[in-house]
C-alpha positions as CSV (number, residue, x, y, z in Angstrom):
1,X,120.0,75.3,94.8
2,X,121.1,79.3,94.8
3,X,123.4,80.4,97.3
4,X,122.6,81.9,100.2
5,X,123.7,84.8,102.5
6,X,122.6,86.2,105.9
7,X,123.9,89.9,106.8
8,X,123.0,90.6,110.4
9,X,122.6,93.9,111.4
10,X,122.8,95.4,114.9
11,X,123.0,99.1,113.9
12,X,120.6,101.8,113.2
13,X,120.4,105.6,112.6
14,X,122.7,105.8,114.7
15,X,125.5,104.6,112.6
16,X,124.9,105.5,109.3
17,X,128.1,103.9,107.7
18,X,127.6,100.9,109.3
19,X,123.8,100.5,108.0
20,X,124.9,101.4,104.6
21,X,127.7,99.1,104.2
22,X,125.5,96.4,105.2
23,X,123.6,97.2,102.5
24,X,126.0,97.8,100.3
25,X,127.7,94.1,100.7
26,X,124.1,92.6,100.2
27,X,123.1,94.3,96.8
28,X,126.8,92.5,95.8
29,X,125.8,89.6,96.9
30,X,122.7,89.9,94.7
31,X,125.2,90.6,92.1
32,X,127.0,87.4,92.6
33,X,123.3,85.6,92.1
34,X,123.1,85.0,96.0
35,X,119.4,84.9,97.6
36,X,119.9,87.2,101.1
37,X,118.6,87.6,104.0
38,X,118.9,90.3,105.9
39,X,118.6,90.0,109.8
40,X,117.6,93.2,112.0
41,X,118.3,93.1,115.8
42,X,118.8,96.0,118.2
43,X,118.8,98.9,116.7
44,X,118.8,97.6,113.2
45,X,115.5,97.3,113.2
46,X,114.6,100.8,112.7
47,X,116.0,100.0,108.9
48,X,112.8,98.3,108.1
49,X,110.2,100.8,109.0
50,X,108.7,102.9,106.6
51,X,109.8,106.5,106.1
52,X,113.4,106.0,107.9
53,X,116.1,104.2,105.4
54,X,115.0,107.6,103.8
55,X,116.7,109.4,106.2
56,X,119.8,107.7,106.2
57,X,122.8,109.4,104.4
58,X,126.6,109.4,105.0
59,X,129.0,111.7,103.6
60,X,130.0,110.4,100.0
61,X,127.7,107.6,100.3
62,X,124.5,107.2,98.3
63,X,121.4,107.3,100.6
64,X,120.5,104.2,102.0
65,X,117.0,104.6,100.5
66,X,118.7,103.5,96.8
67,X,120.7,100.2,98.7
68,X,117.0,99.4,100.3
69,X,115.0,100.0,97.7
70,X,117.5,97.8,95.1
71,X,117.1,95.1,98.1
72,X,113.9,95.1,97.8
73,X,113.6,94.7,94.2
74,X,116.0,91.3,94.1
75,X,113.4,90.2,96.6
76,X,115.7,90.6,100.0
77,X,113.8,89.6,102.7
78,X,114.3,91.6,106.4
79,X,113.6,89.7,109.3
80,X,113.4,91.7,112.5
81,X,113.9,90.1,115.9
82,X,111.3,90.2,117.7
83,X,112.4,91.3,121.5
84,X,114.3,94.6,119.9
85,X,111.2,95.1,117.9
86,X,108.8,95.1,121.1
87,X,111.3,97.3,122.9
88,X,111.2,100.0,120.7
89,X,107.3,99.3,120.2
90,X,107.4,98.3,116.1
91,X,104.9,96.1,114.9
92,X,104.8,94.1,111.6
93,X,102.5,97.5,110.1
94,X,105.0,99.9,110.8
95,X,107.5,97.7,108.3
96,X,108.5,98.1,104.9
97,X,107.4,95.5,102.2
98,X,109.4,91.7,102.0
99,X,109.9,92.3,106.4
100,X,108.4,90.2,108.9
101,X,109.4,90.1,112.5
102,X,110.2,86.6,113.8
103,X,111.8,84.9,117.0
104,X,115.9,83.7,116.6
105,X,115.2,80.4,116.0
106,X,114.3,81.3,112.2
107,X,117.6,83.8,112.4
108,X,119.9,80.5,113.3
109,X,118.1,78.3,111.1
110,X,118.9,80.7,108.1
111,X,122.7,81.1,109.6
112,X,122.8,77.1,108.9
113,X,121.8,77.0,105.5
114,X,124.0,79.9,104.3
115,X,126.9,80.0,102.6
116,X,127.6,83.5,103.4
117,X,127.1,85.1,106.9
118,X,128.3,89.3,107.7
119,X,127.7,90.9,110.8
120,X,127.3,94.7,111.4
């Protein structure tokens, strides 16, 4: 069975060094042959809709778009939350491909059976 890790997000455009990091520490863990999961709440979930990790630089960072785009590629899956998704009015077309929203029991189930778990 592969390894698993779950990187939670909670920020958004709004913190650029905090979104990229998170996706810096889950390409690494695609390095390090882990499956991840990627779990967007508040206002992490702009991160998944198309046309904004575009927009997302940092000083002497690379642009989020080549951290999301490598994600994608390993097969990262995004799961948005599903209350901070209806508050800020995204729906499931809005979303990048490999994202899905769904409730927090699927978030805590994931949490359970993985060997890694980050917060941002």
């Amino acid at each position: 069975m592969a390894k698993k890790a779950f990187i939670a997000l909670t920020s958004g455009p709004d913190n650029p060094e905090k979104v990229i990091g998170a996706f810096i520490m889950a390409n690494a863990a695609f390095a390090m042959d882990y499956e991840v999961t990627m779990w967007l709440q508040s206002g992490g979930v702009f991160t998944a809709v198309n046309g904004m990790f575009e927009r997302i630089t940092y000083k002497d960072y690379d642009p989020l778009e080549i951290y999301v785009k490598n994600f994608i590629e390993q097969g990262g899956k995004f799961y948005l939350c599903v209350c901070a998704s209806k508050a800020r009015n995204i729906t499931e077309k809005d979303l990048v491909r490999n994202a899905q929203i769904v409730g927090a029991g699927r978030a805590m189930l994931d949490m359970a059976e993985s060997d890694l778990v980050m917060f941002y």
